[in-house]
C-alpha positions in Angstrom: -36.0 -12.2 -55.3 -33.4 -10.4 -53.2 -33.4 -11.6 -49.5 -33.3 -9.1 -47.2 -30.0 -8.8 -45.0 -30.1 -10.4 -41.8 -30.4 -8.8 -39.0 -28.6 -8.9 -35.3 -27.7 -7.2 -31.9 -24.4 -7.6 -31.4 -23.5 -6.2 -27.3 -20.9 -3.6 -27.9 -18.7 -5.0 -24.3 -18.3 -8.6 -25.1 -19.4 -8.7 -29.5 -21.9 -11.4 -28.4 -24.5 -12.2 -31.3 -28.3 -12.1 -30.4 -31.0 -12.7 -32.9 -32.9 -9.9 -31.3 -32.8 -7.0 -29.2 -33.0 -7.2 -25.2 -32.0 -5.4 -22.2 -29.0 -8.0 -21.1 -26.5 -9.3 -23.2 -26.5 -13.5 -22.2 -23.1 -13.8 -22.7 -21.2 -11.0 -20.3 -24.7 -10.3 -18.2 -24.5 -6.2 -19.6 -27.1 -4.7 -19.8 -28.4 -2.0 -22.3 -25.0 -3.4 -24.3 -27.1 -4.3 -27.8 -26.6 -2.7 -30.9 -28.5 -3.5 -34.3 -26.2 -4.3 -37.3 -27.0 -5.4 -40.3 -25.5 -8.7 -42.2 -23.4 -9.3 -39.6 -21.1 -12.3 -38.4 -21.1 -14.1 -35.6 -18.4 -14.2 -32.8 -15.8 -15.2 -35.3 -15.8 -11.4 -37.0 -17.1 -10.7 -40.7 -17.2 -12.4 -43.6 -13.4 -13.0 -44.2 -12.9 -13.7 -40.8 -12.7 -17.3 -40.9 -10.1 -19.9 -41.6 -12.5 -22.8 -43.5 -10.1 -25.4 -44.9 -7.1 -24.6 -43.0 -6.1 -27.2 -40.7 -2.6 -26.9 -37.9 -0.9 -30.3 -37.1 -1.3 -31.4 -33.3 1.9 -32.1 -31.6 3.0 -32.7 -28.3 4.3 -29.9 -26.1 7.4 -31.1 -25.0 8.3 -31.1 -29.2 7.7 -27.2 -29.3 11.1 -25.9 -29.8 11.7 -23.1 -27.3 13.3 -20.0 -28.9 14.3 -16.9 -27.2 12.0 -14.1 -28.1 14.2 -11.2 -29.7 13.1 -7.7 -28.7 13.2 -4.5 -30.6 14.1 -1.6 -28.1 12.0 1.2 -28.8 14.2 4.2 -27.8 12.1 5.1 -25.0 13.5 2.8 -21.5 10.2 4.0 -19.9 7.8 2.5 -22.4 10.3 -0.7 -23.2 9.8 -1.3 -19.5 6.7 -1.3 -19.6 6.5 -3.7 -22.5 8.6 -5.9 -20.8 12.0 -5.2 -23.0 10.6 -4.1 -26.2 8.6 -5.0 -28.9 8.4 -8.9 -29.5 8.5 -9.7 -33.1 4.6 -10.3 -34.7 3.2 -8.9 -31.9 0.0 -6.5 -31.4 -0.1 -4.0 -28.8 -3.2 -1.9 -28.0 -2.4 2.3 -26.6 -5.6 4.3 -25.3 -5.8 6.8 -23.6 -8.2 10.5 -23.4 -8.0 13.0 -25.5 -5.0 15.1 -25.4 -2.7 12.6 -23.0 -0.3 12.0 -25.7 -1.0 8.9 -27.5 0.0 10.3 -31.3 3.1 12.2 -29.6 4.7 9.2 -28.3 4.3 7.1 -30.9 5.4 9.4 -33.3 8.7 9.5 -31.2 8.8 6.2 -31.1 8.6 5.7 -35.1 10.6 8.3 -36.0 13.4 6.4 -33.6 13.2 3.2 -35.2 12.9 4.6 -38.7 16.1 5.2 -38.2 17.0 1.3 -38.2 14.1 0.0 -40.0 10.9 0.5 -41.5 8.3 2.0 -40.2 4.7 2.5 -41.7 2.6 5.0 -39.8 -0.9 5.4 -40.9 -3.2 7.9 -39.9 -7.1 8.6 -40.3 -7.3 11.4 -37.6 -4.8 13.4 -39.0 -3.9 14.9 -42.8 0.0 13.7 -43.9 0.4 17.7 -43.1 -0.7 18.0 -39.7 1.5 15.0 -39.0 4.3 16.6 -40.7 4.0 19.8 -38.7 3.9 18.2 -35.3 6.9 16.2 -36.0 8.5 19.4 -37.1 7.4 20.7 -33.2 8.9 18.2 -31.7 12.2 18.1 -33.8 12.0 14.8 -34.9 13.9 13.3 -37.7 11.4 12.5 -40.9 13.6 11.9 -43.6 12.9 7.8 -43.4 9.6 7.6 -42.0 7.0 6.2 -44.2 3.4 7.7 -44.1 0.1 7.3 -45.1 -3.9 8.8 -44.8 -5.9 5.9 -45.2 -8.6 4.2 -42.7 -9.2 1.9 -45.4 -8.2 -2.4 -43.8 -7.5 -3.5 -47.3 -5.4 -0.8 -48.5 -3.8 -0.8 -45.5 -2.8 -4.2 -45.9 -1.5 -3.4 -49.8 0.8 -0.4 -48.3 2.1 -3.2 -45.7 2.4 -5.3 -48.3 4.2 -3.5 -50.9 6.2 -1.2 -47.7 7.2 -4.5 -45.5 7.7 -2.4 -42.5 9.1 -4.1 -39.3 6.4 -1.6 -37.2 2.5 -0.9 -38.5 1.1 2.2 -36.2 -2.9 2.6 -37.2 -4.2 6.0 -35.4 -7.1 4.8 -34.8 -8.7 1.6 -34.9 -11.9 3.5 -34.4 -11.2 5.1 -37.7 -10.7 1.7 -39.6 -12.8 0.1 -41.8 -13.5 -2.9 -43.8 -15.0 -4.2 -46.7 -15.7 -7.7 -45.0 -18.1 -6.2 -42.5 -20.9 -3.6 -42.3 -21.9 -0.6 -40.4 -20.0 2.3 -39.8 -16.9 3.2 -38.8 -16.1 2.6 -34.9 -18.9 0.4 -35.0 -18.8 -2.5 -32.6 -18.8 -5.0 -36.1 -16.2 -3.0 -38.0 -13.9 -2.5 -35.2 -13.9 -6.7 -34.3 -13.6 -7.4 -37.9 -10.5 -4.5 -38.5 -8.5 -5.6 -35.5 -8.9 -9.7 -36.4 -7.2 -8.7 -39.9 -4.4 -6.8 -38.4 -4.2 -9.8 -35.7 -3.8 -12.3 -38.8 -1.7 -10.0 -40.8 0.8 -9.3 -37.6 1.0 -13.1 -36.7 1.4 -14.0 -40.1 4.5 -11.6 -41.4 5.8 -11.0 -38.1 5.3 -7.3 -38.0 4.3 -5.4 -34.8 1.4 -3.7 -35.0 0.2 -0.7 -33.1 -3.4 0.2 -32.3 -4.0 3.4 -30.9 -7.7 3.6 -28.9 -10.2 6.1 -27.5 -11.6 5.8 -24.0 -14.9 6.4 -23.0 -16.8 8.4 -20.4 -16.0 6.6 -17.8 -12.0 5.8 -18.6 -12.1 2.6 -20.0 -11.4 1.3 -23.6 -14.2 2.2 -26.3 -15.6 -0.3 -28.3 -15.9 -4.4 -28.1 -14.3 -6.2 -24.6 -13.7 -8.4 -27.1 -10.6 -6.5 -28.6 -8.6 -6.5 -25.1 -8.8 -10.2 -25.7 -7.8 -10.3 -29.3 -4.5 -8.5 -28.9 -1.2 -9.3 -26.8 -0.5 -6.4 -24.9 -3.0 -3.3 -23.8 -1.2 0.0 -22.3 -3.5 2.7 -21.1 -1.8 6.5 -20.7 -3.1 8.4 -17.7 -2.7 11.8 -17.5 -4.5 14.8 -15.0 -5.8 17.5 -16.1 -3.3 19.6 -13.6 -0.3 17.9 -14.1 2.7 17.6 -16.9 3.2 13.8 -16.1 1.6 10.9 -18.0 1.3 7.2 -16.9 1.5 4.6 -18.9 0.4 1.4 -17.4 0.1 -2.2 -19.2 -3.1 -3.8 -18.0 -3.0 -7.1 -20.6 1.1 -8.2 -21.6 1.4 -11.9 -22.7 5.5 -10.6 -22.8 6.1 -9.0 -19.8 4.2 -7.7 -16.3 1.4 -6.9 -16.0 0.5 -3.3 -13.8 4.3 -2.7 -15.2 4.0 1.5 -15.0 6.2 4.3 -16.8 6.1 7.9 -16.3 6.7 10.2 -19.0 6.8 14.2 -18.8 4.9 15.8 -21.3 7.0 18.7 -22.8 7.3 21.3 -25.9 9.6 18.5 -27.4 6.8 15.6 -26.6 7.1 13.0 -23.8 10.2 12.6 -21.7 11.2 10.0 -19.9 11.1 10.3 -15.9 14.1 8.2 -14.7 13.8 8.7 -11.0 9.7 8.7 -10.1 9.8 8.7 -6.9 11.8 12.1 -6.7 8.6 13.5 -8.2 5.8 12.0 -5.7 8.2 13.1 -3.1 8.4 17.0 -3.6 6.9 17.5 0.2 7.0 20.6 2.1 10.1 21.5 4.3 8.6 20.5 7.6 6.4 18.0 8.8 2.7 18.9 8.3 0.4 16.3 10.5 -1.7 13.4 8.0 1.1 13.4 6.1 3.4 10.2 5.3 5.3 8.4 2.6 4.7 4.9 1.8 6.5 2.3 -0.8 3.9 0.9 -2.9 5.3 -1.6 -6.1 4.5 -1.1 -9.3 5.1 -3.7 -12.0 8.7 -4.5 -11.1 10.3 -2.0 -9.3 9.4 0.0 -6.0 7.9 3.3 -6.0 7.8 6.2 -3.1 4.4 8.0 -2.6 3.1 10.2 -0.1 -0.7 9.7 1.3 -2.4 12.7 2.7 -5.1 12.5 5.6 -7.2 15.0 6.4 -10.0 14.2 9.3 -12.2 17.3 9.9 -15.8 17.8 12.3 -18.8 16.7 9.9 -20.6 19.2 8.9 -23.7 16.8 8.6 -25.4 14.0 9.9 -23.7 11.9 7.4 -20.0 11.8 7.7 -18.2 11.6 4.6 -15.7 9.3 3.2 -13.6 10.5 0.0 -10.5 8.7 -1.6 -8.2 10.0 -4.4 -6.1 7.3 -5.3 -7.0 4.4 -3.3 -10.4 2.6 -3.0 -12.9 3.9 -1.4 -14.2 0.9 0.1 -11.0 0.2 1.3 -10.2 3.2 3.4 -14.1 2.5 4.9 -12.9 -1.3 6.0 -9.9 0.3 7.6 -11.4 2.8 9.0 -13.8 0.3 10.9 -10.5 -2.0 11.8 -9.2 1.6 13.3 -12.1 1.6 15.6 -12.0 -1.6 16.6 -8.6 -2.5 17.3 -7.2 0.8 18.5 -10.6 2.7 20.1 -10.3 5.8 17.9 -14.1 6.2 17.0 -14.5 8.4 13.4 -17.6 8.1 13.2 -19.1 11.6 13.2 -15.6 12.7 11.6 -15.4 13.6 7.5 -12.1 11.7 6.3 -10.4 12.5 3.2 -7.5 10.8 1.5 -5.2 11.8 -1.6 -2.0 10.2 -2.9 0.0 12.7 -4.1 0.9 13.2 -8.0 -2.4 11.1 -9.4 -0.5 7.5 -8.6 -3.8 5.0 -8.1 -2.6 2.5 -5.5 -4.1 -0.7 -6.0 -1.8 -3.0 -3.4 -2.9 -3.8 -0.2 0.6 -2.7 1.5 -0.6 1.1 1.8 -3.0 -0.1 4.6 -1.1 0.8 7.5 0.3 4.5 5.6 -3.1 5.0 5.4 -4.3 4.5 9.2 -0.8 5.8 10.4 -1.8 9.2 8.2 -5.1 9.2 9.4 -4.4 9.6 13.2 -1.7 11.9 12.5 -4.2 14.2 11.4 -7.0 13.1 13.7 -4.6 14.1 16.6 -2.8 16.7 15.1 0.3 15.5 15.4 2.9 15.6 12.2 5.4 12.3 11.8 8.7 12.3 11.4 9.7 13.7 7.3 12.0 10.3 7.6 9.5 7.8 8.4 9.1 5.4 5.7 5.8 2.4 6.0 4.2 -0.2 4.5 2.6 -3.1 5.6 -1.0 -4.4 4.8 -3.9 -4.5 7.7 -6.3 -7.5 8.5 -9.7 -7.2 10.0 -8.3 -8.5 13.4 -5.9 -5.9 13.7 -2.7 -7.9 12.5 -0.1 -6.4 10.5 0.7 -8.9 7.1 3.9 -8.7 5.7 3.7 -7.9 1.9 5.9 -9.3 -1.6 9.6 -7.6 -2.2 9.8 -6.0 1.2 13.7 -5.8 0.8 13.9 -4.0 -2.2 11.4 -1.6 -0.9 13.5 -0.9 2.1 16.2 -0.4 -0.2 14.3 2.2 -2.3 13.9 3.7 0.9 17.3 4.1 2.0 18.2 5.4 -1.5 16.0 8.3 -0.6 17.0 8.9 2.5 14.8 7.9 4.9 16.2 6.9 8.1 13.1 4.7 10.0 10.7 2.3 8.8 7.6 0.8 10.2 7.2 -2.7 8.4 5.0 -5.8 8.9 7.6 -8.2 11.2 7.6 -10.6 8.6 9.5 -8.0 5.9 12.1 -7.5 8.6 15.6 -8.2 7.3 18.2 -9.9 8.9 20.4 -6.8 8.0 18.5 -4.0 7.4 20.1 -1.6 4.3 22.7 1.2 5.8 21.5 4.2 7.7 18.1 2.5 8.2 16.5 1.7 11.5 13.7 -1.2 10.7 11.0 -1.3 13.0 8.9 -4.2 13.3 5.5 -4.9 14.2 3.0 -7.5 14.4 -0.9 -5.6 15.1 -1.7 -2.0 14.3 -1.2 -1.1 18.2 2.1 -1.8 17.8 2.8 0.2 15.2 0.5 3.1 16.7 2.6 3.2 19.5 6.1 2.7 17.2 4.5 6.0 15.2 4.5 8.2 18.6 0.8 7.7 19.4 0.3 6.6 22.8 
């Protein structure tokens, strides 16, 4: 007699097996995480996931011959940046992103590019080979020697790869992917572990780089299994607003380059374009000085990048003063407002504050802290700053100024730009300061009140 399959709930964040269904997963504390599948693996993926009677020799790490990586440019200097060069030979890189940022677009660019120079298999289970064909048509792009399939299908996948030996696999989506080594549906938190550990063997073992593309969820962040941000080398996630032309690409996982590392694209008729000079496009401010506004140089992977943070403090229209931030923490801007009131007496507290970095830039770095008081009593007083004022600097609890990482070359940016004055933490303070710029330095936020005008 037939047994029947066994059952488990696997939690959808972490793919943590539990022999039955409760409110927190035990192994990443989630709660309401659990899905039923049937006949399913445990943390090791499906039924072909394993590796029984392979064995790898142990060695000692000084034997490990050290080999320089080679790179594969992709075309695009935006997203090779934010790879970290390029692709790295046998490599798997993960792209999500929402609906409609441009996920398809760019790496459609991107294969059609390299086609050129060698192949390139792009597989789609969105899309028909038509619709593909027409949108590379839209954008102009050369299809003469890309190779194409339909197919959401892991082991004929892997027989195209096979027979096609491309140098770059791009599957759009893993979501659509499914294989015959695993149960439940497609997307499924079982299917998708399974699908991703074959294309993680198949990439490691031919050296081909392959491509994921992702869907996001409600809330922004990845869809399916944590697990698969752990399973692959490098995770990019393009941002995009709804009101804007310019997409972000950001790498939050690169086990080849920096992490945070950020590119901006514009998205045009002809698809993405590359944005060689970001900080001309945070910086489109109005002719004259408006007060709660400044600009402030924030870093971003490996290179410096100008923003401007806009205050705007207004009566409360309530009990309850409110606190909103666009772009920076809200927590944070609540701890400096407190350190605003304590060190330099200017009480807030029946005041609504809000905060916005221009151009949807999230700044995650501590070294907006001052911008972000300096900004806030501009408007509190009504009084605009100087259009060449450049700060930075990050804020302590007891009112000290800290100096933060790359100070110099965010001076430098600076002076690119042409700002002319700079409020910096007095441990950033050059020796020589870059040409044209007058460095001022300070040690508490009453110091650098008073070297902003405020008296």
């Amino acid at each position: 007699m037939a047994k029947a399959p066994k059952v488990l709930w696997v939690c959808r964040e972490c793919g943590g097996d539990h022999a039955k269904w409760q409110g927190q997963c035990v192994h990443c504390q989630a709660w309401n995480t659990l899905d039923e599948v049937q006949g399913a693996g445990g943390r090791g993926g499906g039924r072909g996931g394993g590796w029984a009677g392979e064995r790898s020799a142990v060695t000692a790490l000084s034997s490990v011959r050290l080999e320089e990586m080679p790179r594969r440019p992709s075309g695009l200097k935006e997203l090779d940046r934010v790879l970290g060069g390029g692709f790295v030979a046998g490599s798997v890189v993960l792209l999500a992103g929402s609906p409609g940022a441009g996920k398809s677009t760019v790496l459609l660019q991107v294969s059609c590019t390299l086609a050129e120079q060698a192949t390139v298999l792009y597989v789609t289970g969105e899309e028909s080979l038509t619709q593909l064909a027409l949108r590379a048509e839209r954008l102009e792009l050369s299809r003469d020697r890309l190779r194409v399939a339909a197919e959401t299908r892991v082991e004929a996948i892997l027989a195209h790869a096979a027979e096609e030996k491309p140098a770059l696999l791009i599957l759009d989506s893993i979501q659509t992917l499914h294989t015959d080594d695993a149960d439940g549906a497609p997307g499924g938190v079982t299917q998708v572990r399974e699908a991703t550990a074959r294309m993680v063997r198949f990439a490691k073992q031919t050296g081909t780089v392959v491509i994921l593309v992702g869907h996001v969820n409600k809330e922004g962040g990845l869809a399916g299994p944590r697990v698969l941000e752990h399973m692959i080398d490098t995770f990019m996630m393009l941002e995009d607003a709804s009101d804007s032309r310019f997409r972000m690409l950001r790498s939050l996982k690169n086990r080849f380059g920096a992490v945070n590392e950020l590119g901006v694209f514009a998205m045009t008729e002809r698809g993405l374009r590359e944005v060689a000079n970001p900080s001309a496009i945070f910086l489109s401010r109005a002719g004259t000085p408006a007060p709660g506004s400044l600009v402030v140089v924030v870093w971003e992977g490996s290179r410096p990048l100008l923003v401007e943070v806009q205050a705007l403090v207004d009566d409360g229209q309530s009990s309850h003063a409110r606190r909103l931030a666009v772009g920076i923490e809200a927590n944070r801007l609540a701890l400096l407002l407190a350190v605003l009131h304590r060190h330099a007496g200017l009480a807030l507290g029946d005041q609504d504050v809000f905060l916005n970095v221009v151009g949807g830039v999230r700044v995650a770095e501590t070294a907006s802290d001052l911008a972000v008081l300096l900004a806030t009593v501009s408007s509190f007083r009504s009084q605009a700053l100087p259009g060449s004022l450049i700060v930075f600097g990050e804020v302590g609890l007891s009112g000290e100024v800290r100096p933060v990482p790359q100070g110099l070359e965010r001076l430098r940016e600076a002076a690119k730009h042409g700002f002319t004055k700079a409020i910096v933490p007095k441990g950033n303070a050059p020796r020589q300061a870059p040409e044209g710029l007058t460095v001022v330095p300070v040690t508490t936020l009453a110091e650098a009140l008073s070297a902003a005008g405020f008296s």
